[in-house]
Residue frames as qw, qx, qy, qz and C-alpha x, y, z in Angstrom:
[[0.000, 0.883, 0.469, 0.000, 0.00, 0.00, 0.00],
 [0.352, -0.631, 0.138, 0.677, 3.04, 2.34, 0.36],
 [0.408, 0.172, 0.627, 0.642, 3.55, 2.25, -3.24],
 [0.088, 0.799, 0.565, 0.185, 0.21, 4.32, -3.75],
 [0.344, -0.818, 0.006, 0.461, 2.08, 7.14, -1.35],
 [0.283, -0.585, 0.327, 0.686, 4.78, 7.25, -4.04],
 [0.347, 0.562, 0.551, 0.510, 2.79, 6.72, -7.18],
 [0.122, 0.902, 0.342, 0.234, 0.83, 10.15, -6.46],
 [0.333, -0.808, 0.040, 0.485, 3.95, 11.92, -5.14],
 [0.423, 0.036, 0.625, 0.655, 5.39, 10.92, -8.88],
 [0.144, 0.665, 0.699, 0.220, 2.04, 12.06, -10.22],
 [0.095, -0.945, -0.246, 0.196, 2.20, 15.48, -8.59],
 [0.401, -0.547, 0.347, 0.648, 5.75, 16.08, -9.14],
 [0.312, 0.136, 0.591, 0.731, 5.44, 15.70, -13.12],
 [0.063, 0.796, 0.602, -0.008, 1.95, 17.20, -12.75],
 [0.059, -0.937, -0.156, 0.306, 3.49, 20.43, -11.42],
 [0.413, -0.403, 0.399, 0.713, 6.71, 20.10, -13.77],
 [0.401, 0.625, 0.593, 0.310, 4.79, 21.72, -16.86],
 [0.008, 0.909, 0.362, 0.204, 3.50, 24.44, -15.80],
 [0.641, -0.619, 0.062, 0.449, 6.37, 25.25, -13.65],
 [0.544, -0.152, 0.402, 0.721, 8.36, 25.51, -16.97],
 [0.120, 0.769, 0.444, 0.444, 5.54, 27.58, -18.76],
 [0.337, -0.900, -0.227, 0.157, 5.38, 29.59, -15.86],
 [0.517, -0.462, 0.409, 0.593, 9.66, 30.17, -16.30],
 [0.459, 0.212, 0.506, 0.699, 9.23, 30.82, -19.91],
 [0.138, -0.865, -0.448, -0.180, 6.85, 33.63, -19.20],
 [0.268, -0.950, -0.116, 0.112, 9.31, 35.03, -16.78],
 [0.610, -0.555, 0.221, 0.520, 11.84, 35.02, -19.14],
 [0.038, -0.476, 0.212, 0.853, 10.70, 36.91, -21.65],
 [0.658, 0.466, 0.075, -0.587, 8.52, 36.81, -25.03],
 [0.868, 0.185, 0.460, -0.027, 8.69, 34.17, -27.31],
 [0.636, 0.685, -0.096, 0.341, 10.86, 36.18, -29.70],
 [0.065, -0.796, 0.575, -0.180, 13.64, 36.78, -27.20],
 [0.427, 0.262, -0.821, 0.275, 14.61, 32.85, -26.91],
 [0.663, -0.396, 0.296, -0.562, 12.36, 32.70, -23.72],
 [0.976, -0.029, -0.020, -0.214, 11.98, 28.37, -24.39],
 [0.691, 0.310, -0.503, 0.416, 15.59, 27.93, -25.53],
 [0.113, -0.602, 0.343, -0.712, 16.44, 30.10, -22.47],
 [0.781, -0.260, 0.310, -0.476, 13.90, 27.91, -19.96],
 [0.928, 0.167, -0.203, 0.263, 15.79, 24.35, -21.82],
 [0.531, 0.389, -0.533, 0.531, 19.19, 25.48, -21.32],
 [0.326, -0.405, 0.463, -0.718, 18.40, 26.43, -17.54],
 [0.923, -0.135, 0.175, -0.314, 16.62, 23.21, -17.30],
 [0.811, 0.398, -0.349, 0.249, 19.93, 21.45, -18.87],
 [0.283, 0.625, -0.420, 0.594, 21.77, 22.81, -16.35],
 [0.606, -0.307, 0.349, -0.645, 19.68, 22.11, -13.66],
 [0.999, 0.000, 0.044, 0.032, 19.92, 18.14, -14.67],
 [0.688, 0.359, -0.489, 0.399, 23.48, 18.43, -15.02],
 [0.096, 0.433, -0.698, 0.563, 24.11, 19.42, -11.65],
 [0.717, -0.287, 0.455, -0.444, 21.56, 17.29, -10.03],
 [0.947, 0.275, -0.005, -0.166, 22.19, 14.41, -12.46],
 [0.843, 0.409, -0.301, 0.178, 26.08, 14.68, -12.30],
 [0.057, 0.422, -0.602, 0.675, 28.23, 16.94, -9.74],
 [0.735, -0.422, 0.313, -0.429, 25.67, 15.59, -6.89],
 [0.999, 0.035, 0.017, 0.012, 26.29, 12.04, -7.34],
 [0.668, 0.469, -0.302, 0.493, 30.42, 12.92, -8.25],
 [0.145, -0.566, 0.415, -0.698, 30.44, 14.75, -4.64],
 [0.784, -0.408, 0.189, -0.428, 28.64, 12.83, -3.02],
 [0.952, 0.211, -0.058, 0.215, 30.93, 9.55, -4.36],
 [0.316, 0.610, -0.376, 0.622, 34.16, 11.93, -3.44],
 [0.332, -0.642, 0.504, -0.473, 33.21, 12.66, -0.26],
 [0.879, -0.386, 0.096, -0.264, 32.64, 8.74, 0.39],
 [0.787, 0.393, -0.348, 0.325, 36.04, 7.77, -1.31],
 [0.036, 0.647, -0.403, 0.646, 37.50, 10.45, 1.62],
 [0.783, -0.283, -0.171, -0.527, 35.63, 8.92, 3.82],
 [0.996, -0.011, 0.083, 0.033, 36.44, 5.39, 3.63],
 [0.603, 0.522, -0.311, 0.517, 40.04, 6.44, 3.06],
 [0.147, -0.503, 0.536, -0.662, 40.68, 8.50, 6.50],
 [0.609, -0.299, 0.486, -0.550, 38.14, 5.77, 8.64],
 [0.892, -0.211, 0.017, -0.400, 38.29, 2.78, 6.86],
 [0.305, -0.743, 0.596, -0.011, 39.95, -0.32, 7.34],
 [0.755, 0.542, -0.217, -0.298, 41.15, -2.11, 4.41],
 [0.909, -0.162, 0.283, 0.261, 43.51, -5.38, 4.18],
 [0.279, -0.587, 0.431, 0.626, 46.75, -5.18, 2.81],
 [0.510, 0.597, -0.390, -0.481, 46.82, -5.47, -1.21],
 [0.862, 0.107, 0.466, 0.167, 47.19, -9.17, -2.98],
 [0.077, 0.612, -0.507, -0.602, 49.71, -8.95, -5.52],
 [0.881, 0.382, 0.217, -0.176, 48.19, -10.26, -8.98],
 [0.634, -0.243, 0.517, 0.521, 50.59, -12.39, -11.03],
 [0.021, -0.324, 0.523, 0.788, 51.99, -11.16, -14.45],
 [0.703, 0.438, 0.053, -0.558, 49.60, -11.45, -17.56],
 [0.428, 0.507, -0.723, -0.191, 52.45, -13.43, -19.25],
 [0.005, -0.224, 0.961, -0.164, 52.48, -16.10, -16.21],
 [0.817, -0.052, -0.054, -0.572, 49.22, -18.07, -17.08],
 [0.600, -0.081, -0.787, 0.117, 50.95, -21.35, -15.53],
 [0.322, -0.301, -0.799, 0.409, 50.30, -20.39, -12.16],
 [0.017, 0.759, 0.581, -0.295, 46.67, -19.00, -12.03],
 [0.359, -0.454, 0.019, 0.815, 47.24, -16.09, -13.96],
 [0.540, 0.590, 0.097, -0.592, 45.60, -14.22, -17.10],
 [0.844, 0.117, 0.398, 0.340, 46.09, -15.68, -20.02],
 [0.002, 0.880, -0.251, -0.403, 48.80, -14.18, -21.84],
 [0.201, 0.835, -0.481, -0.176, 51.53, -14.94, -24.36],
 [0.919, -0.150, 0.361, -0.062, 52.63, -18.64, -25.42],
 [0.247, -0.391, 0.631, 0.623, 54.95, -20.00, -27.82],
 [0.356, 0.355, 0.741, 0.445, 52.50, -20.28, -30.66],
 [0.217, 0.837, 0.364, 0.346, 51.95, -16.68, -30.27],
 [0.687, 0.088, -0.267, 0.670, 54.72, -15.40, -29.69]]
C-alpha cells in the first residue's frame, strides 16, 4: 500500500513540472527573445548538476571517507599477464609469440 504514497507523489511532481516551466518561460521573456531555448538550457543545467556533480560529490566525499576511517587489508599482488601457468591471465605462449 506504500507504493500508492509514491505513485501520487510521482504524479504530482510531473503534474506540477509543466507548468512550472511555462510559468519560467513567461518570466523570461517573449517568445521572440529565446524565452523556451532560455527555460531548456536552464533546465539542462539544472539536470546536469543534479544528475552529475551531486552524485560525483557525493561519491568523493565517500572515497575520503572510507580512506581517513576505513579499514582495508593489505593489497594481494596479482601475477603477471604473461604467467598463465600459475593462475594467472592468459597471456603470451609460444604459438603466439
Amino acid at each position: 500500500m506504500t507504493w500508492v504514497f509514491f505513485a501520487l507523489g510521482a504524479a504530482l511532481s510531473w503534474g506540477l513540472y509543466g507548468p512550472t516551466l511555462h510559468r519560467g518561460q513567461q518570466m523570461l521573456g517573449t517568445p521572440q527573445s529565446g524565452a523556451s531555448l532560455k527555460a531548456l538550457l536552464c533546465v539542462g543545467i539544472a539536470y546536469f548538476l543534479v544528475g552529475v556533480l551531486v552524485p560525483v560529490f557525493g561519491v568523493g566525499l565517500n572515497g575520503l571517507w572510507a580512506a581517513r576511517h576505513g579499514a582495508f587489508p593489505p593489497r594481494r599482488t596479482r601475477p603477471s599477464r604473461t604467467d598463465h601457468r600459475r593462475g594467472g591471465e592468459m597471456g603470451q605462449n609460444a604459438d603466439h609469440g
